[in-house]
N, C-alpha and C positions, 0 to 999 in steps of 0.2 A: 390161148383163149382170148377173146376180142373183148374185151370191154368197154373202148367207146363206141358212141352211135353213130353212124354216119348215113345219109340219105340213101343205103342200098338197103335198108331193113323195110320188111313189112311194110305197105301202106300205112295200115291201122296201127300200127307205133308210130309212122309218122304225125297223124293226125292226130294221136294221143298228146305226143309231146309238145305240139303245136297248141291244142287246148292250154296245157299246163303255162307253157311260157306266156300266154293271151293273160290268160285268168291271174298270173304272178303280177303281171305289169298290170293290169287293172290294180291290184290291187297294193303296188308300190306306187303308184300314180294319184291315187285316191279314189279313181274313177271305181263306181258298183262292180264287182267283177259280176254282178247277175243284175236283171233289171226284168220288172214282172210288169205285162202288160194289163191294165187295167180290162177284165173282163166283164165287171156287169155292176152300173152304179143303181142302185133301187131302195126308193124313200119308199116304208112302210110304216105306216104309222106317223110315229112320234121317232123313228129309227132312220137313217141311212147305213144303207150296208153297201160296204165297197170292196170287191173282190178281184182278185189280182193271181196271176197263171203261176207268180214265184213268188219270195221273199222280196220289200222292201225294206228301203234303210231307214228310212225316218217320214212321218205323215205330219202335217200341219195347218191349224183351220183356223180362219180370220174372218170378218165381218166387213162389207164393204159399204158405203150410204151412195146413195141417188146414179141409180137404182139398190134397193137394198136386195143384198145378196151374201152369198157366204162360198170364200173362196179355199179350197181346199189341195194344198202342193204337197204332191209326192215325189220325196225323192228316190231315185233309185226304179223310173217306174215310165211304161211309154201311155199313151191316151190309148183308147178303146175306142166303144164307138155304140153300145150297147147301155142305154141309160132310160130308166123309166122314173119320170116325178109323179108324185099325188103330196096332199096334203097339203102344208105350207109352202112346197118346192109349185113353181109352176113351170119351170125347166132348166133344163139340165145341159152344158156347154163344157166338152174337154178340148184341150189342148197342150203342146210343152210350154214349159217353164226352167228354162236350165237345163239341169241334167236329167229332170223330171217330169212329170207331167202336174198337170193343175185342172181342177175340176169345178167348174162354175155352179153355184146353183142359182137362179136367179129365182127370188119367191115372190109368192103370191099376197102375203102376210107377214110381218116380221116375226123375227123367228131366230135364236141363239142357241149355238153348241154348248151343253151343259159338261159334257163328258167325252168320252171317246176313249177306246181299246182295241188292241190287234187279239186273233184269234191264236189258239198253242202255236200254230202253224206257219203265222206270220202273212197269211195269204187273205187276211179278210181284219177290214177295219171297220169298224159299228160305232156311228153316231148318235147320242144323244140329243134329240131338239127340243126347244123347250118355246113356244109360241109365247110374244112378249108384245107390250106397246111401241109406241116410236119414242118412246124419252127411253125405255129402258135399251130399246136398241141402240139407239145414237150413243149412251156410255159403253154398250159392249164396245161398239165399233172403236171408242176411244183406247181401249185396253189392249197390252200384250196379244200375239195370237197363243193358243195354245199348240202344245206340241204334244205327238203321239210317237212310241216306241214298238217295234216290235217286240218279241219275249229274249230272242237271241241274238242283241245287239254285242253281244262279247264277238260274235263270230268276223263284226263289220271294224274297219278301218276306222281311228278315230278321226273326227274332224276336226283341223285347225283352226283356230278362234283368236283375232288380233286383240286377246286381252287376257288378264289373270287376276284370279284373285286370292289372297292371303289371308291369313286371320292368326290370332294368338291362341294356342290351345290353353286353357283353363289347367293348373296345375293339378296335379293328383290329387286326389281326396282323400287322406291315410282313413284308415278302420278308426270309429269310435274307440276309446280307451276302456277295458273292462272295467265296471264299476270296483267298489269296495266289496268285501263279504265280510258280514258281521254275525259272532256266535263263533261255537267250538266247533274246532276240526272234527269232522266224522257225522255231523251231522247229516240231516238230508238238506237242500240248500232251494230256497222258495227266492225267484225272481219276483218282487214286486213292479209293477211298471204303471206310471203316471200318465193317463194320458194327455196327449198336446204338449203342449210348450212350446216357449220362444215365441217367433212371430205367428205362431197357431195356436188362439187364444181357445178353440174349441166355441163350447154352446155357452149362450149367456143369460142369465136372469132376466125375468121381465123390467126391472127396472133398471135392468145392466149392472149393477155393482157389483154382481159376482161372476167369475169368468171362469169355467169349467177349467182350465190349464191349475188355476190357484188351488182349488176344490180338492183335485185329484191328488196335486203332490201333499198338500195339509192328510190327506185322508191314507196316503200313502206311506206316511212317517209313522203314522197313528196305527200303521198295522205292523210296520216295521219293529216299533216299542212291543206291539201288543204279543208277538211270536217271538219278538227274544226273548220275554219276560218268562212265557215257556220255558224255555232252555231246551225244546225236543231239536229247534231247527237253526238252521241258519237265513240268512238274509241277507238280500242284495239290492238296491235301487236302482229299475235303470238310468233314472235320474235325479236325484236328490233338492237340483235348484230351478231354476226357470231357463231351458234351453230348450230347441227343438230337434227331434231325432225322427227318419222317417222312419217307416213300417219295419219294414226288415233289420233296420240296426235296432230298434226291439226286442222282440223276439230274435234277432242273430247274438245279439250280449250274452243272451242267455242260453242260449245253445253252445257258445263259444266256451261258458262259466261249465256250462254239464247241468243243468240246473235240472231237479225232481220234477220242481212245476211252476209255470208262469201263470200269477194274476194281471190282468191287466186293467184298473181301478177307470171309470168313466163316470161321469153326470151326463143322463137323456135329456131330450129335448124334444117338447113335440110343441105341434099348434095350437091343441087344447089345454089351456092350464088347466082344466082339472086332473088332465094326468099323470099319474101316481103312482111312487112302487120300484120299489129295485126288481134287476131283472137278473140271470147270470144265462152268458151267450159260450154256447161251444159249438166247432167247426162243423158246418155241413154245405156238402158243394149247391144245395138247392135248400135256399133260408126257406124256414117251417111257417111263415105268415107274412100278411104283407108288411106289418112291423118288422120283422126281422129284415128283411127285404131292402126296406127303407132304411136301417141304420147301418146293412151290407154297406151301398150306393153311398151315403154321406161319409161313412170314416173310411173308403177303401179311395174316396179322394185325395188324400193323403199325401199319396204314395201311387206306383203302378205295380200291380203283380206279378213279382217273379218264382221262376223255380228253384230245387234243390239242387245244390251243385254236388255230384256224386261223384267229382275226378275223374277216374278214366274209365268208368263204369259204361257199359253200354246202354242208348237210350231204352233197349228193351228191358234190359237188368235194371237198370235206371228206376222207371216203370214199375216195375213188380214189386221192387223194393220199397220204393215210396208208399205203393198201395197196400199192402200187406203191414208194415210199421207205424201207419198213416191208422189204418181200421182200428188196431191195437192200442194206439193213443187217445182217438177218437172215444172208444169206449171206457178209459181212463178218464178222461177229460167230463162225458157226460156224468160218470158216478161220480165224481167232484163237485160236478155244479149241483145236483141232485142234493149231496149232501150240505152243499154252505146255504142252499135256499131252506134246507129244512133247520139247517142250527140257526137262521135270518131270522126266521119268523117271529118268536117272542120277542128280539129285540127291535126291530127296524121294520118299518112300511114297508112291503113285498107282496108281488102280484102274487093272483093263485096259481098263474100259469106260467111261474116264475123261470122255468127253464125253457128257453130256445136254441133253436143252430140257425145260424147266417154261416156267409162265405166270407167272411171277415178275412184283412189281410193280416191283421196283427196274431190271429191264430192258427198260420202255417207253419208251425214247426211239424215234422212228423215223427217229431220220436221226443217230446215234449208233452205231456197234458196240460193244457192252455184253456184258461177260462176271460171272458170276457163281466167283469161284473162291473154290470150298471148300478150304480147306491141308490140311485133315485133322479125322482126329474128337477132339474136346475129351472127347468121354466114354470116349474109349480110351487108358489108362494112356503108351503108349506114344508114340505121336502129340500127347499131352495136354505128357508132359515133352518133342519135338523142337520144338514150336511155341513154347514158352513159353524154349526156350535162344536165346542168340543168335550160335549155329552154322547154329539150325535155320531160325530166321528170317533169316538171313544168305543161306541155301538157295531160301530161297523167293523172295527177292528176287533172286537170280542168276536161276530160272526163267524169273520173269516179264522182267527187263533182256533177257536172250538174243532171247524170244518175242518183244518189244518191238521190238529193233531188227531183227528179220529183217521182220516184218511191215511196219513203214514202207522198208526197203529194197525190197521184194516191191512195193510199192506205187510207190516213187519210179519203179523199173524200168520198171514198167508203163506210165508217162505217157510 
């Protein structure tokens, strides 16, 4: 059996293997092993579209002054010859550049690349222009050009650059440490959580002396005493002093703990000081008003939103599992809030429509029943001094003990 090649095979093997070793040495060389001719440049609009017969390696576009123009190199690419201006383009000049070609537009009007993108395909690049004066063109032109990628630059050679850069990676960030748990074993175990802390002072009083971070842990101990005194539950702080935890170390303390249920204790803030009222918030992916909306947007700043890490679960099982345990808790969570608004009422200022859902980050847990309870507005005179007394916070902490123990009784019953 023969198994090298030698020049008596087949033409078309010859000319195969001939490709092969071209296209290799292109591309141990650096050289594009493919280069796409520039087929048709055409300003539309507010757009230039530039179209090319293959794949490019890289596209890039600069501003030039007197004449003002905007110069655009492709590398990996030959000129064409097919180019239509309108607009701010008054016309249009290719040529190479290197290994590449470069694409003039000389305009009519000053005029700046805002953006730019290649197509799935990598055979078409769309400019963004954006018509400007001549002071704001003269600083484009001062600035970096920008550079454009096609989608499947893994496939290309990378390029050599006589420079490096280094940095120190920031040391790992171990896991928050589980809180304390206070009360007897066997109970059911209620995470309390304070919100803010540390350098995130939260909302603050019209005349600033009280700082929603203070409010919340003072109002937090207060409910902490108020259910052990109970003796049905147990209790955890996710903070006890003046620190900052984001979103998910949160609610993650408390999933980590097993916890029955997460409060999570707040003072609102609005524009209008007359407004008034605790409110209590549970999980909905589309907030029920534009209030809910608004206090989504402010506290999911926080932090950014992530998902559930389900191991090696598939994203599809992933999925189902989240949504289906997610519904389950969800409806947990809302006959919670349902019931601490109605044991609120006698004692503490509370809206009528005191239950809402936002998409809040702080009550992602999906197998958690997570309340958001607002006490009332810090930016309202009145509300600002019953939360900050320790009658008022005494109050609040009677609400939630009452809600507390009806709810795991409702629940015991149930089994």
């Amino acid at each position: 059996m023969h198994l090298g090649w030698t020049p008596y095979g087949p033409a078309r093997h010859i000319a195969r293997v001939l490709f092969l070793l071209a296209l290799l040495s292109g591309w141990l060389t650096g050289v594009p092993s493919w280069a796409g001719v520039v087929q048709e440049v055409r300003v539309q609009g507010d757009r230039v579209v530039v179209k090319f017969d293959a794949p490019v390696t890289e596209a890039s576009a600069f501003l030039l002054s007197g004449p003002q123009r905007i110069a655009l190199d492709v590398a990996g690419a030959e000129p064409g010859r097919v180019a239509i201006a309108a607009g701010p383009v008054a016309k249009i000049r290719q040529g190479t550049q290197g290994d590449g070609a470069r694409v003039v537009f000389d305009l009519a009007r000053p005029a700046i690349v805002t953006e730019g993108s290649f197509g799935k395909d990598g055979r078409t690049l769309t400019l963004t222009l954006k018509t400007v004066d001549d002071e704001r063109f003269a600083r484009a032109a001062a600035e970096r050009r920008m550079s454009f990628l096609p989608p499947f630059t893994w496939l290309q050679p990378a390029r050599r650059h006589p420079y490096s850069v280094s940095m120190k990676l920031p040391a790992r960030v171990s896991r928050a440490a589980l809180p304390r748990i206070y009360g007897d074993a066997g109970r059911p175990l209620v995470v309390i959580d304070a919100g803010h802390g540390g350098h995130d002072p939260g909302a603050l009083s019209t005349d600033g002396s009280l700082r929603e971070k203070e409010v919340t842990l003072e109002v937090a101990h207060a409910i902490k005493d108020a259910l052990l005194a109970s003796g049905r539950v147990r209790v955890a702080l996710t903070r006890e002093d003046d620190r900052f935890l984001v979103l998910q170390e949160r609610y993650g303390l408390a999933r980590r703990l097993k916890a029955d249920l997460f409060i999570s204790v707040h003072c609102d803030s609005a524009g209008n000081p007359d407004a008034t009222g605790a409110t209590v918030y549970t999980l909905s992916e589309v907030a029920s008003d534009k209030e809910a909306a608004r206090l989504a947007a402010r506290e999911n700043k926080a932090d950014i939103l992530a998902g559930v890490d389900l191991g090696v679960a598939s994203p599809d099982i992933s999925s189902i599992l989240i949504d289906l345990t997610q519904r389950e808790t969800m409806n947990m969570s809302a006959n919670f809030a349902r019931l601490l608004g109605r044991e609120a009422q006698p004692l503490i200022p509370i809206k009528a429509n005191y239950h809402r859902m936002a998409s809040l980050m702080v009550l992602k847990a999906p197998d958690m029943p997570s309340v958001l309870f607002e006490t009332g507005y810090i930016s309202n005179l009145a509300d600002a001094a019953f939360l900050a007394s320790s009658e008022g916070q005494r109050k609040v902490a009677q609400s939630v003990r009452k809600a507390v123990e009806i709810h795991f009784a409702t629940r015991m019953a149930s089994r």
